[in-house]
C-alpha positions as a Markdown table, in Angstrom:
| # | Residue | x | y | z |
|---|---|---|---|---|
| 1 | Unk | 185.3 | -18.5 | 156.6 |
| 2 | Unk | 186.8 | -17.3 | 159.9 |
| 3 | Unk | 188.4 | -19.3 | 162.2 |
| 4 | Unk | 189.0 | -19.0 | 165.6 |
| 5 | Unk | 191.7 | -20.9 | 167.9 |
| 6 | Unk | 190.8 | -21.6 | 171.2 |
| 7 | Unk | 193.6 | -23.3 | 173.7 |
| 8 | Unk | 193.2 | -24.5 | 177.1 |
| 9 | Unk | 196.0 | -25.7 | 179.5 |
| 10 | Unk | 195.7 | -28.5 | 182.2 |
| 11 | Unk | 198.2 | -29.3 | 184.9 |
| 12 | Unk | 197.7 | -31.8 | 187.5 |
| 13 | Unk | 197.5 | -30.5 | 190.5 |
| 14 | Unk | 197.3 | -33.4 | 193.5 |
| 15 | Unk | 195.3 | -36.7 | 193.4 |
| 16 | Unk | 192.7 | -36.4 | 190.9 |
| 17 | Unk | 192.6 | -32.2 | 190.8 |
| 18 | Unk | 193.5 | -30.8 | 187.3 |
| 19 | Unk | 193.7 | -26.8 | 186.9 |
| 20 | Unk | 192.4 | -25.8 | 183.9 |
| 21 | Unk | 193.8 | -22.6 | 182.3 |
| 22 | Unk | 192.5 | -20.6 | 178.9 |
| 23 | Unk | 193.1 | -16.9 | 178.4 |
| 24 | Unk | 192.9 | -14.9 | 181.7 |
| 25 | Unk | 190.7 | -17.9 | 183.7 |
| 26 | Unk | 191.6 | -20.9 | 184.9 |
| 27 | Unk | 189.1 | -23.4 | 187.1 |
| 28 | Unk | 189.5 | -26.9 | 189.2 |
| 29 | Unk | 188.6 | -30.0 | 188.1 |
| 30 | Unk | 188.2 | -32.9 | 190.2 |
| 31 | Unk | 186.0 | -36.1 | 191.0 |
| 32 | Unk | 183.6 | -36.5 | 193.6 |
| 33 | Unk | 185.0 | -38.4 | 196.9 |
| 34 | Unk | 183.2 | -41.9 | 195.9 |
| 35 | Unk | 185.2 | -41.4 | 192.7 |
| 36 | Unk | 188.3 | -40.7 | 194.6 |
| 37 | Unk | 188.3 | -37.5 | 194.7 |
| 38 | Unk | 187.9 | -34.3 | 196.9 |
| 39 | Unk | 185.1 | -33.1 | 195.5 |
| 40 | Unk | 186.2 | -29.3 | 195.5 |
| 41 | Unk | 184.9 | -28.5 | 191.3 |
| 42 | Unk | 183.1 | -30.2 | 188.3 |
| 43 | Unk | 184.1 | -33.5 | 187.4 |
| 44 | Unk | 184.9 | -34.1 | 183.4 |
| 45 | Unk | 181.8 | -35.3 | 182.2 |
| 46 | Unk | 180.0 | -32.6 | 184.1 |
| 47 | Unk | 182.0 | -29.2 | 182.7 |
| 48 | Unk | 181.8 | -31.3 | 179.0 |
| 49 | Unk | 178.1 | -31.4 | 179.5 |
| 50 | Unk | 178.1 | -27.8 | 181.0 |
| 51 | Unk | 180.0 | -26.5 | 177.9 |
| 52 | Unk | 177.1 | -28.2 | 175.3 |
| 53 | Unk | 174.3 | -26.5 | 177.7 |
| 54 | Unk | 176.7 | -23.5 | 177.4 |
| 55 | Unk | 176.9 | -23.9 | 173.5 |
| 56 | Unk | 172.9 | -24.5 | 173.2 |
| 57 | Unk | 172.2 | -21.6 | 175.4 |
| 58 | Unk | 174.8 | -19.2 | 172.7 |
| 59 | Unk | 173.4 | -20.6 | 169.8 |
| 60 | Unk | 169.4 | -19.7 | 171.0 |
| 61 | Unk | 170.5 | -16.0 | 172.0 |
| 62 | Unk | 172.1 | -15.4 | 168.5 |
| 63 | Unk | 169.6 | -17.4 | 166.7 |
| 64 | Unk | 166.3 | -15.3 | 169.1 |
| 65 | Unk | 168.2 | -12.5 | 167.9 |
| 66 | Unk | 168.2 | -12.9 | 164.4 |
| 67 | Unk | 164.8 | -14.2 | 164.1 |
| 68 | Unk | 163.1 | -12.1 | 166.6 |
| 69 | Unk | 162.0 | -14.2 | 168.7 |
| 70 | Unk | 161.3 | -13.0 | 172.4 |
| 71 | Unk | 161.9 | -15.2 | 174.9 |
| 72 | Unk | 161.5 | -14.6 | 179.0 |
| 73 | Unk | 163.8 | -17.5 | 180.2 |
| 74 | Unk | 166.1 | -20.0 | 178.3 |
| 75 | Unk | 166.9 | -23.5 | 180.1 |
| 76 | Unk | 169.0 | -26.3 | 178.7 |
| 77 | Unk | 169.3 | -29.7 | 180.9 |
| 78 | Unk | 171.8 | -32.1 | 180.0 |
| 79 | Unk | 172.1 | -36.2 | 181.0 |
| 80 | Unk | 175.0 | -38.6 | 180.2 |
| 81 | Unk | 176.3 | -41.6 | 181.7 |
| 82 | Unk | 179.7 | -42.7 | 181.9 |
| 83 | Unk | 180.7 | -46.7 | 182.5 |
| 84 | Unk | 183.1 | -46.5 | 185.4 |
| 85 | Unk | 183.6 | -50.3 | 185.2 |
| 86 | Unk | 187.2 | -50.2 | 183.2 |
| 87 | Unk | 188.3 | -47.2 | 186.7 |
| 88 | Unk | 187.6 | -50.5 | 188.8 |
| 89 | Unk | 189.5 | -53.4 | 187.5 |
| 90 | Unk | 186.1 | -54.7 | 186.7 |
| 91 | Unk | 187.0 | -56.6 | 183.4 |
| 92 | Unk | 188.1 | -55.4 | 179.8 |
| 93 | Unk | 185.4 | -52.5 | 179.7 |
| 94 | Unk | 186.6 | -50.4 | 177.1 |
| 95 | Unk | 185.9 | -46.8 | 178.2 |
| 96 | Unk | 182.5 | -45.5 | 176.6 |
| 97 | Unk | 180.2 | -42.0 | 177.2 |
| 98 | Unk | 177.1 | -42.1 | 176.3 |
């Protein structure tokens, strides 16, 4: 079995903007402004739902390849929701994704 290690680094940047860092690339992460934010890059939920597109989209190219399948576009979209109520003082919400 081989077994890769992947790292990523986050810092805080200002308010609710997080740089993200892992090998040579780094991105901002942030919330939209009616989340408090400044809108300027993905929000959490977003890039984790990005990266399982991301992962869906890899797995069909190796898996086309080694089947031979032929393909002219590939297209993966992703929905979750996210219970903000427990961010607003709204009661004891515990913090689910769905």
């Amino acid at each position: 079995m081989v077994v890769s290690v992947f790292k990523a680094k986050t810092t805080l940047q200002k308010q609710m903007v997080v740089e993200v860092q892992a090998r040579q690339y780094a991105i901002k992460i942030d919330e939209p402004k009616e989340l408090v934010g400044t809108d300027i890059g993905m929000n959490p939920v977003e890039l984790v739902l990005a990266s399982l597109g991301a992962c869906q989209m890899i797995a069909a190219q190796v898996y086309a390849k080694k089947f031979k399948v032929a393909y002219d576009e590939l297209h993966v979209e992703i929905e979750g929701d996210l219970d903000l109520d427990d961010f607003s003082d709204k009661g004891d919400v515990r913090l689910v994704f769905t």
